[in-house]
C-alpha positions as CSV (number, residue, x, y, z in Angstrom):
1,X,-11.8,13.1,-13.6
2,X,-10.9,9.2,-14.1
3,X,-10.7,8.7,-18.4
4,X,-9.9,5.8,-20.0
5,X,-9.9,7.0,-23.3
6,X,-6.9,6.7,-25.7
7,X,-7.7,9.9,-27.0
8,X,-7.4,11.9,-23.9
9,X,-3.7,11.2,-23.6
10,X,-3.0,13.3,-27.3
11,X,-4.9,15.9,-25.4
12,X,-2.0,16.6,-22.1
13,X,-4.8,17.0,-19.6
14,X,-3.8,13.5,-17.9
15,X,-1.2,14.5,-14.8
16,X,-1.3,10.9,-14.7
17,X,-1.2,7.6,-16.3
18,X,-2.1,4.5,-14.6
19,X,-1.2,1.4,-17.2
20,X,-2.0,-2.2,-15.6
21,X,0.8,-4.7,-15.6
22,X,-0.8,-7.3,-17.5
23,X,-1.6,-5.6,-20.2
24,X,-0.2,-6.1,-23.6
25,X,3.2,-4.9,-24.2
26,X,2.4,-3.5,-27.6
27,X,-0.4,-1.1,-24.9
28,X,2.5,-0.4,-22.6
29,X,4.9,0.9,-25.5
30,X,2.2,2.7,-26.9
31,X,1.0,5.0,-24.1
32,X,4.5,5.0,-22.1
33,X,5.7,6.9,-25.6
34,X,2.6,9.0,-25.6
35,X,3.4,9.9,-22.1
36,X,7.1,10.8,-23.3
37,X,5.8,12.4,-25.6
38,X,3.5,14.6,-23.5
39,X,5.4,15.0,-20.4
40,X,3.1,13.2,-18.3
41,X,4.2,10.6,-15.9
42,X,3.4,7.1,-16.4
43,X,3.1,3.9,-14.1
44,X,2.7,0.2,-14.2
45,X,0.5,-0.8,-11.3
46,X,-1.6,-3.3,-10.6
47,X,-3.8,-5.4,-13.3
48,X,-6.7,-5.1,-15.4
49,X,-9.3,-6.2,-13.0
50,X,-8.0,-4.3,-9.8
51,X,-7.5,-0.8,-12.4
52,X,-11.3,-1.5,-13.7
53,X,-12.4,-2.3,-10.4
54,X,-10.9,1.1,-9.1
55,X,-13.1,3.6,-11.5
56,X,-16.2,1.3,-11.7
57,X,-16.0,-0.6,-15.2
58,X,-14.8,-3.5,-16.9
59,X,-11.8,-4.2,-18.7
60,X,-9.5,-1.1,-18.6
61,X,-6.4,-0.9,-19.2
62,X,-5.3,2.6,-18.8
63,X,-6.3,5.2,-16.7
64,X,-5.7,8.6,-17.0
65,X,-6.2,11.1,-14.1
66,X,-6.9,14.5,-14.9
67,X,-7.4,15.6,-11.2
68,X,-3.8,17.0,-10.0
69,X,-4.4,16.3,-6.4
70,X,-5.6,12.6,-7.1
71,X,-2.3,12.0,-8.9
72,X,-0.3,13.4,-6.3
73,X,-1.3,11.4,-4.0
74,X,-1.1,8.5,-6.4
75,X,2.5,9.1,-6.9
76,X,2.8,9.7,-3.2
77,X,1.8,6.7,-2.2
78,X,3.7,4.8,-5.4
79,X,6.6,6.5,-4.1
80,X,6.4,5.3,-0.8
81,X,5.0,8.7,1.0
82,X,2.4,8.8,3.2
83,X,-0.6,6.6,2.5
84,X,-4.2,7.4,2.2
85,X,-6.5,7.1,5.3
């Protein structure tokens, strides 16, 4: 479901890419062209810690979500739909 493995991305099964704000710009360019790339949408939310924090580890940068209704309410809420809860 929640993959932070670069590889995953060269694979199209993310719906989503989550990419945390403070990471490196040379990350951001990298994924938000593999997302191009791929067709898959991409944001920049939050940081490291709160990204990590959301999928139980440490130090990730980029999350891809695989589940399609987990990144539709992602975007939904991003978007400024109806929020969770």
């Amino acid at each position: 479901m929640f993959r932070s493995r670069q590889c995953r991305t060269r694979n199209e099964k993310e719906k989503i890419v989550l990419i945390a704000q403070d990471s490196s710009e040379r990350t951001k360019t990298k994924f938000q062209k593999l997302c191009k790339e791929n067709q898959t949408e991409c944001l920049i939310i939050g940081d490291i810690e709160t990204l990590s924090k959301s999928i139980g580890k440490v130090n990730k940068a980029i999350i891809g979500i695989e589940e399609e209704n987990i990144a539709k309410q992602i975007q939904k809420i991003n978007y400024g739909g109806e929020s969770i809860g």
